[in-house]
C-alpha positions in Angstrom: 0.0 0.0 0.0 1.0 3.6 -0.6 2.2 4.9 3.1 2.2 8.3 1.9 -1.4 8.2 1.1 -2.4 7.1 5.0 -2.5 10.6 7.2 -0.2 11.0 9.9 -2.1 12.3 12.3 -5.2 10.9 13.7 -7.6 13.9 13.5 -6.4 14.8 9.9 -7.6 11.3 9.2 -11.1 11.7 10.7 -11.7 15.3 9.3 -11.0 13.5 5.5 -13.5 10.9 6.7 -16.0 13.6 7.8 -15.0 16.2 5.1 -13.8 14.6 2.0 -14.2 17.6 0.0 -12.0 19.1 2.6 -14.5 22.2 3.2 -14.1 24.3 6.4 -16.2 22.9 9.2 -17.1 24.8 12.2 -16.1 23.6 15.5 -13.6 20.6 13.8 -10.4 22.6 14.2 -11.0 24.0 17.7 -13.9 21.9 19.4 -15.6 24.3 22.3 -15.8 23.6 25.7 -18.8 25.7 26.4 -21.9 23.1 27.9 -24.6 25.9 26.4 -22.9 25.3 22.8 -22.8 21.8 23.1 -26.3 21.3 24.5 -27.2 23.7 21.4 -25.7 21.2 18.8 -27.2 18.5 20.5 -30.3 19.8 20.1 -29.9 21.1 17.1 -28.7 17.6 15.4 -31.9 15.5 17.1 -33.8 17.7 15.5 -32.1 16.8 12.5 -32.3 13.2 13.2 -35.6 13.3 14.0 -36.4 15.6 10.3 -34.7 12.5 9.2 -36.2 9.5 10.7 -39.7 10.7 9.7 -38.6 11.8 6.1 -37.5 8.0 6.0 -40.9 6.7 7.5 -43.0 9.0 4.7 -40.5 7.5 2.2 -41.2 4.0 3.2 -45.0 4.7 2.8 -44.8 6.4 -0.5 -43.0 3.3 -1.5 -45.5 0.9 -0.3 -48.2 2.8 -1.6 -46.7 2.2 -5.2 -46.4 -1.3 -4.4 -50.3 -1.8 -3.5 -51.1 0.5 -6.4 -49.1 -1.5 -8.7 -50.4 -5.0 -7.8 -54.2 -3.4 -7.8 -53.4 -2.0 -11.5 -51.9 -5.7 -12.0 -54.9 -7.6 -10.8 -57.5 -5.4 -12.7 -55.3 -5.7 -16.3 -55.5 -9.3 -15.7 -59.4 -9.9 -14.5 -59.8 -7.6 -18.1 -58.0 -9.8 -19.6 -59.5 -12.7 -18.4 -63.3 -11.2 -19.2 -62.1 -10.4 -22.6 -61.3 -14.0 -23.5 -64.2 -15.2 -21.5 -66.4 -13.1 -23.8 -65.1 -14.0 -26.9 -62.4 -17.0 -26.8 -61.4 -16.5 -30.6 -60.0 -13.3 -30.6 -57.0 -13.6 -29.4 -55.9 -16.8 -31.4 -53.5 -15.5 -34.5 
């Protein structure tokens, strides 16, 4: 492997983890020690996580939704189907 590839120092590595595209992130360089700031990111991120977790739940639903819709749209093309050659047997025989 490539040694000069792998970074030297540990928090170099983490911020190219975190930041590939190596844009300036508040709070990576010098992390605060004020409680009120954390507690404010806390916050701040479960109510991202939260945003998150019920953007995913809508987005499972929406999906499911399709399904149903699909197999519904599925079962009527067939019964058509079906009817159609009930009703006359002969026309779809080339």
């Amino acid at each position: 492997m490539a040694e000069q590839d792998v970074p030297k120092d540990w928090f170099e590595f983490m911020q190219k983890m975190w930041n590939p595209a190596s844009f300036p992130m508040p709070g990576m360089i010098t992390p605060t020690v004020n409680l009120e700031e954390i507690e404010k990111k806390i916050a701040e991120l479960k109510a991202v996580e939260n945003w998150l977790t019920m953007s995913t739940g809508v987005t499972q639903m929406t999906i499911k939704t399709l399904q149903m819709q699909k197999s519904a749209l599925e079962s009527l093309q067939a019964a058509g189907e079906a009817a159609a050659k009930s009703v006359n047997p002969n026309s779809r025989k080339k």
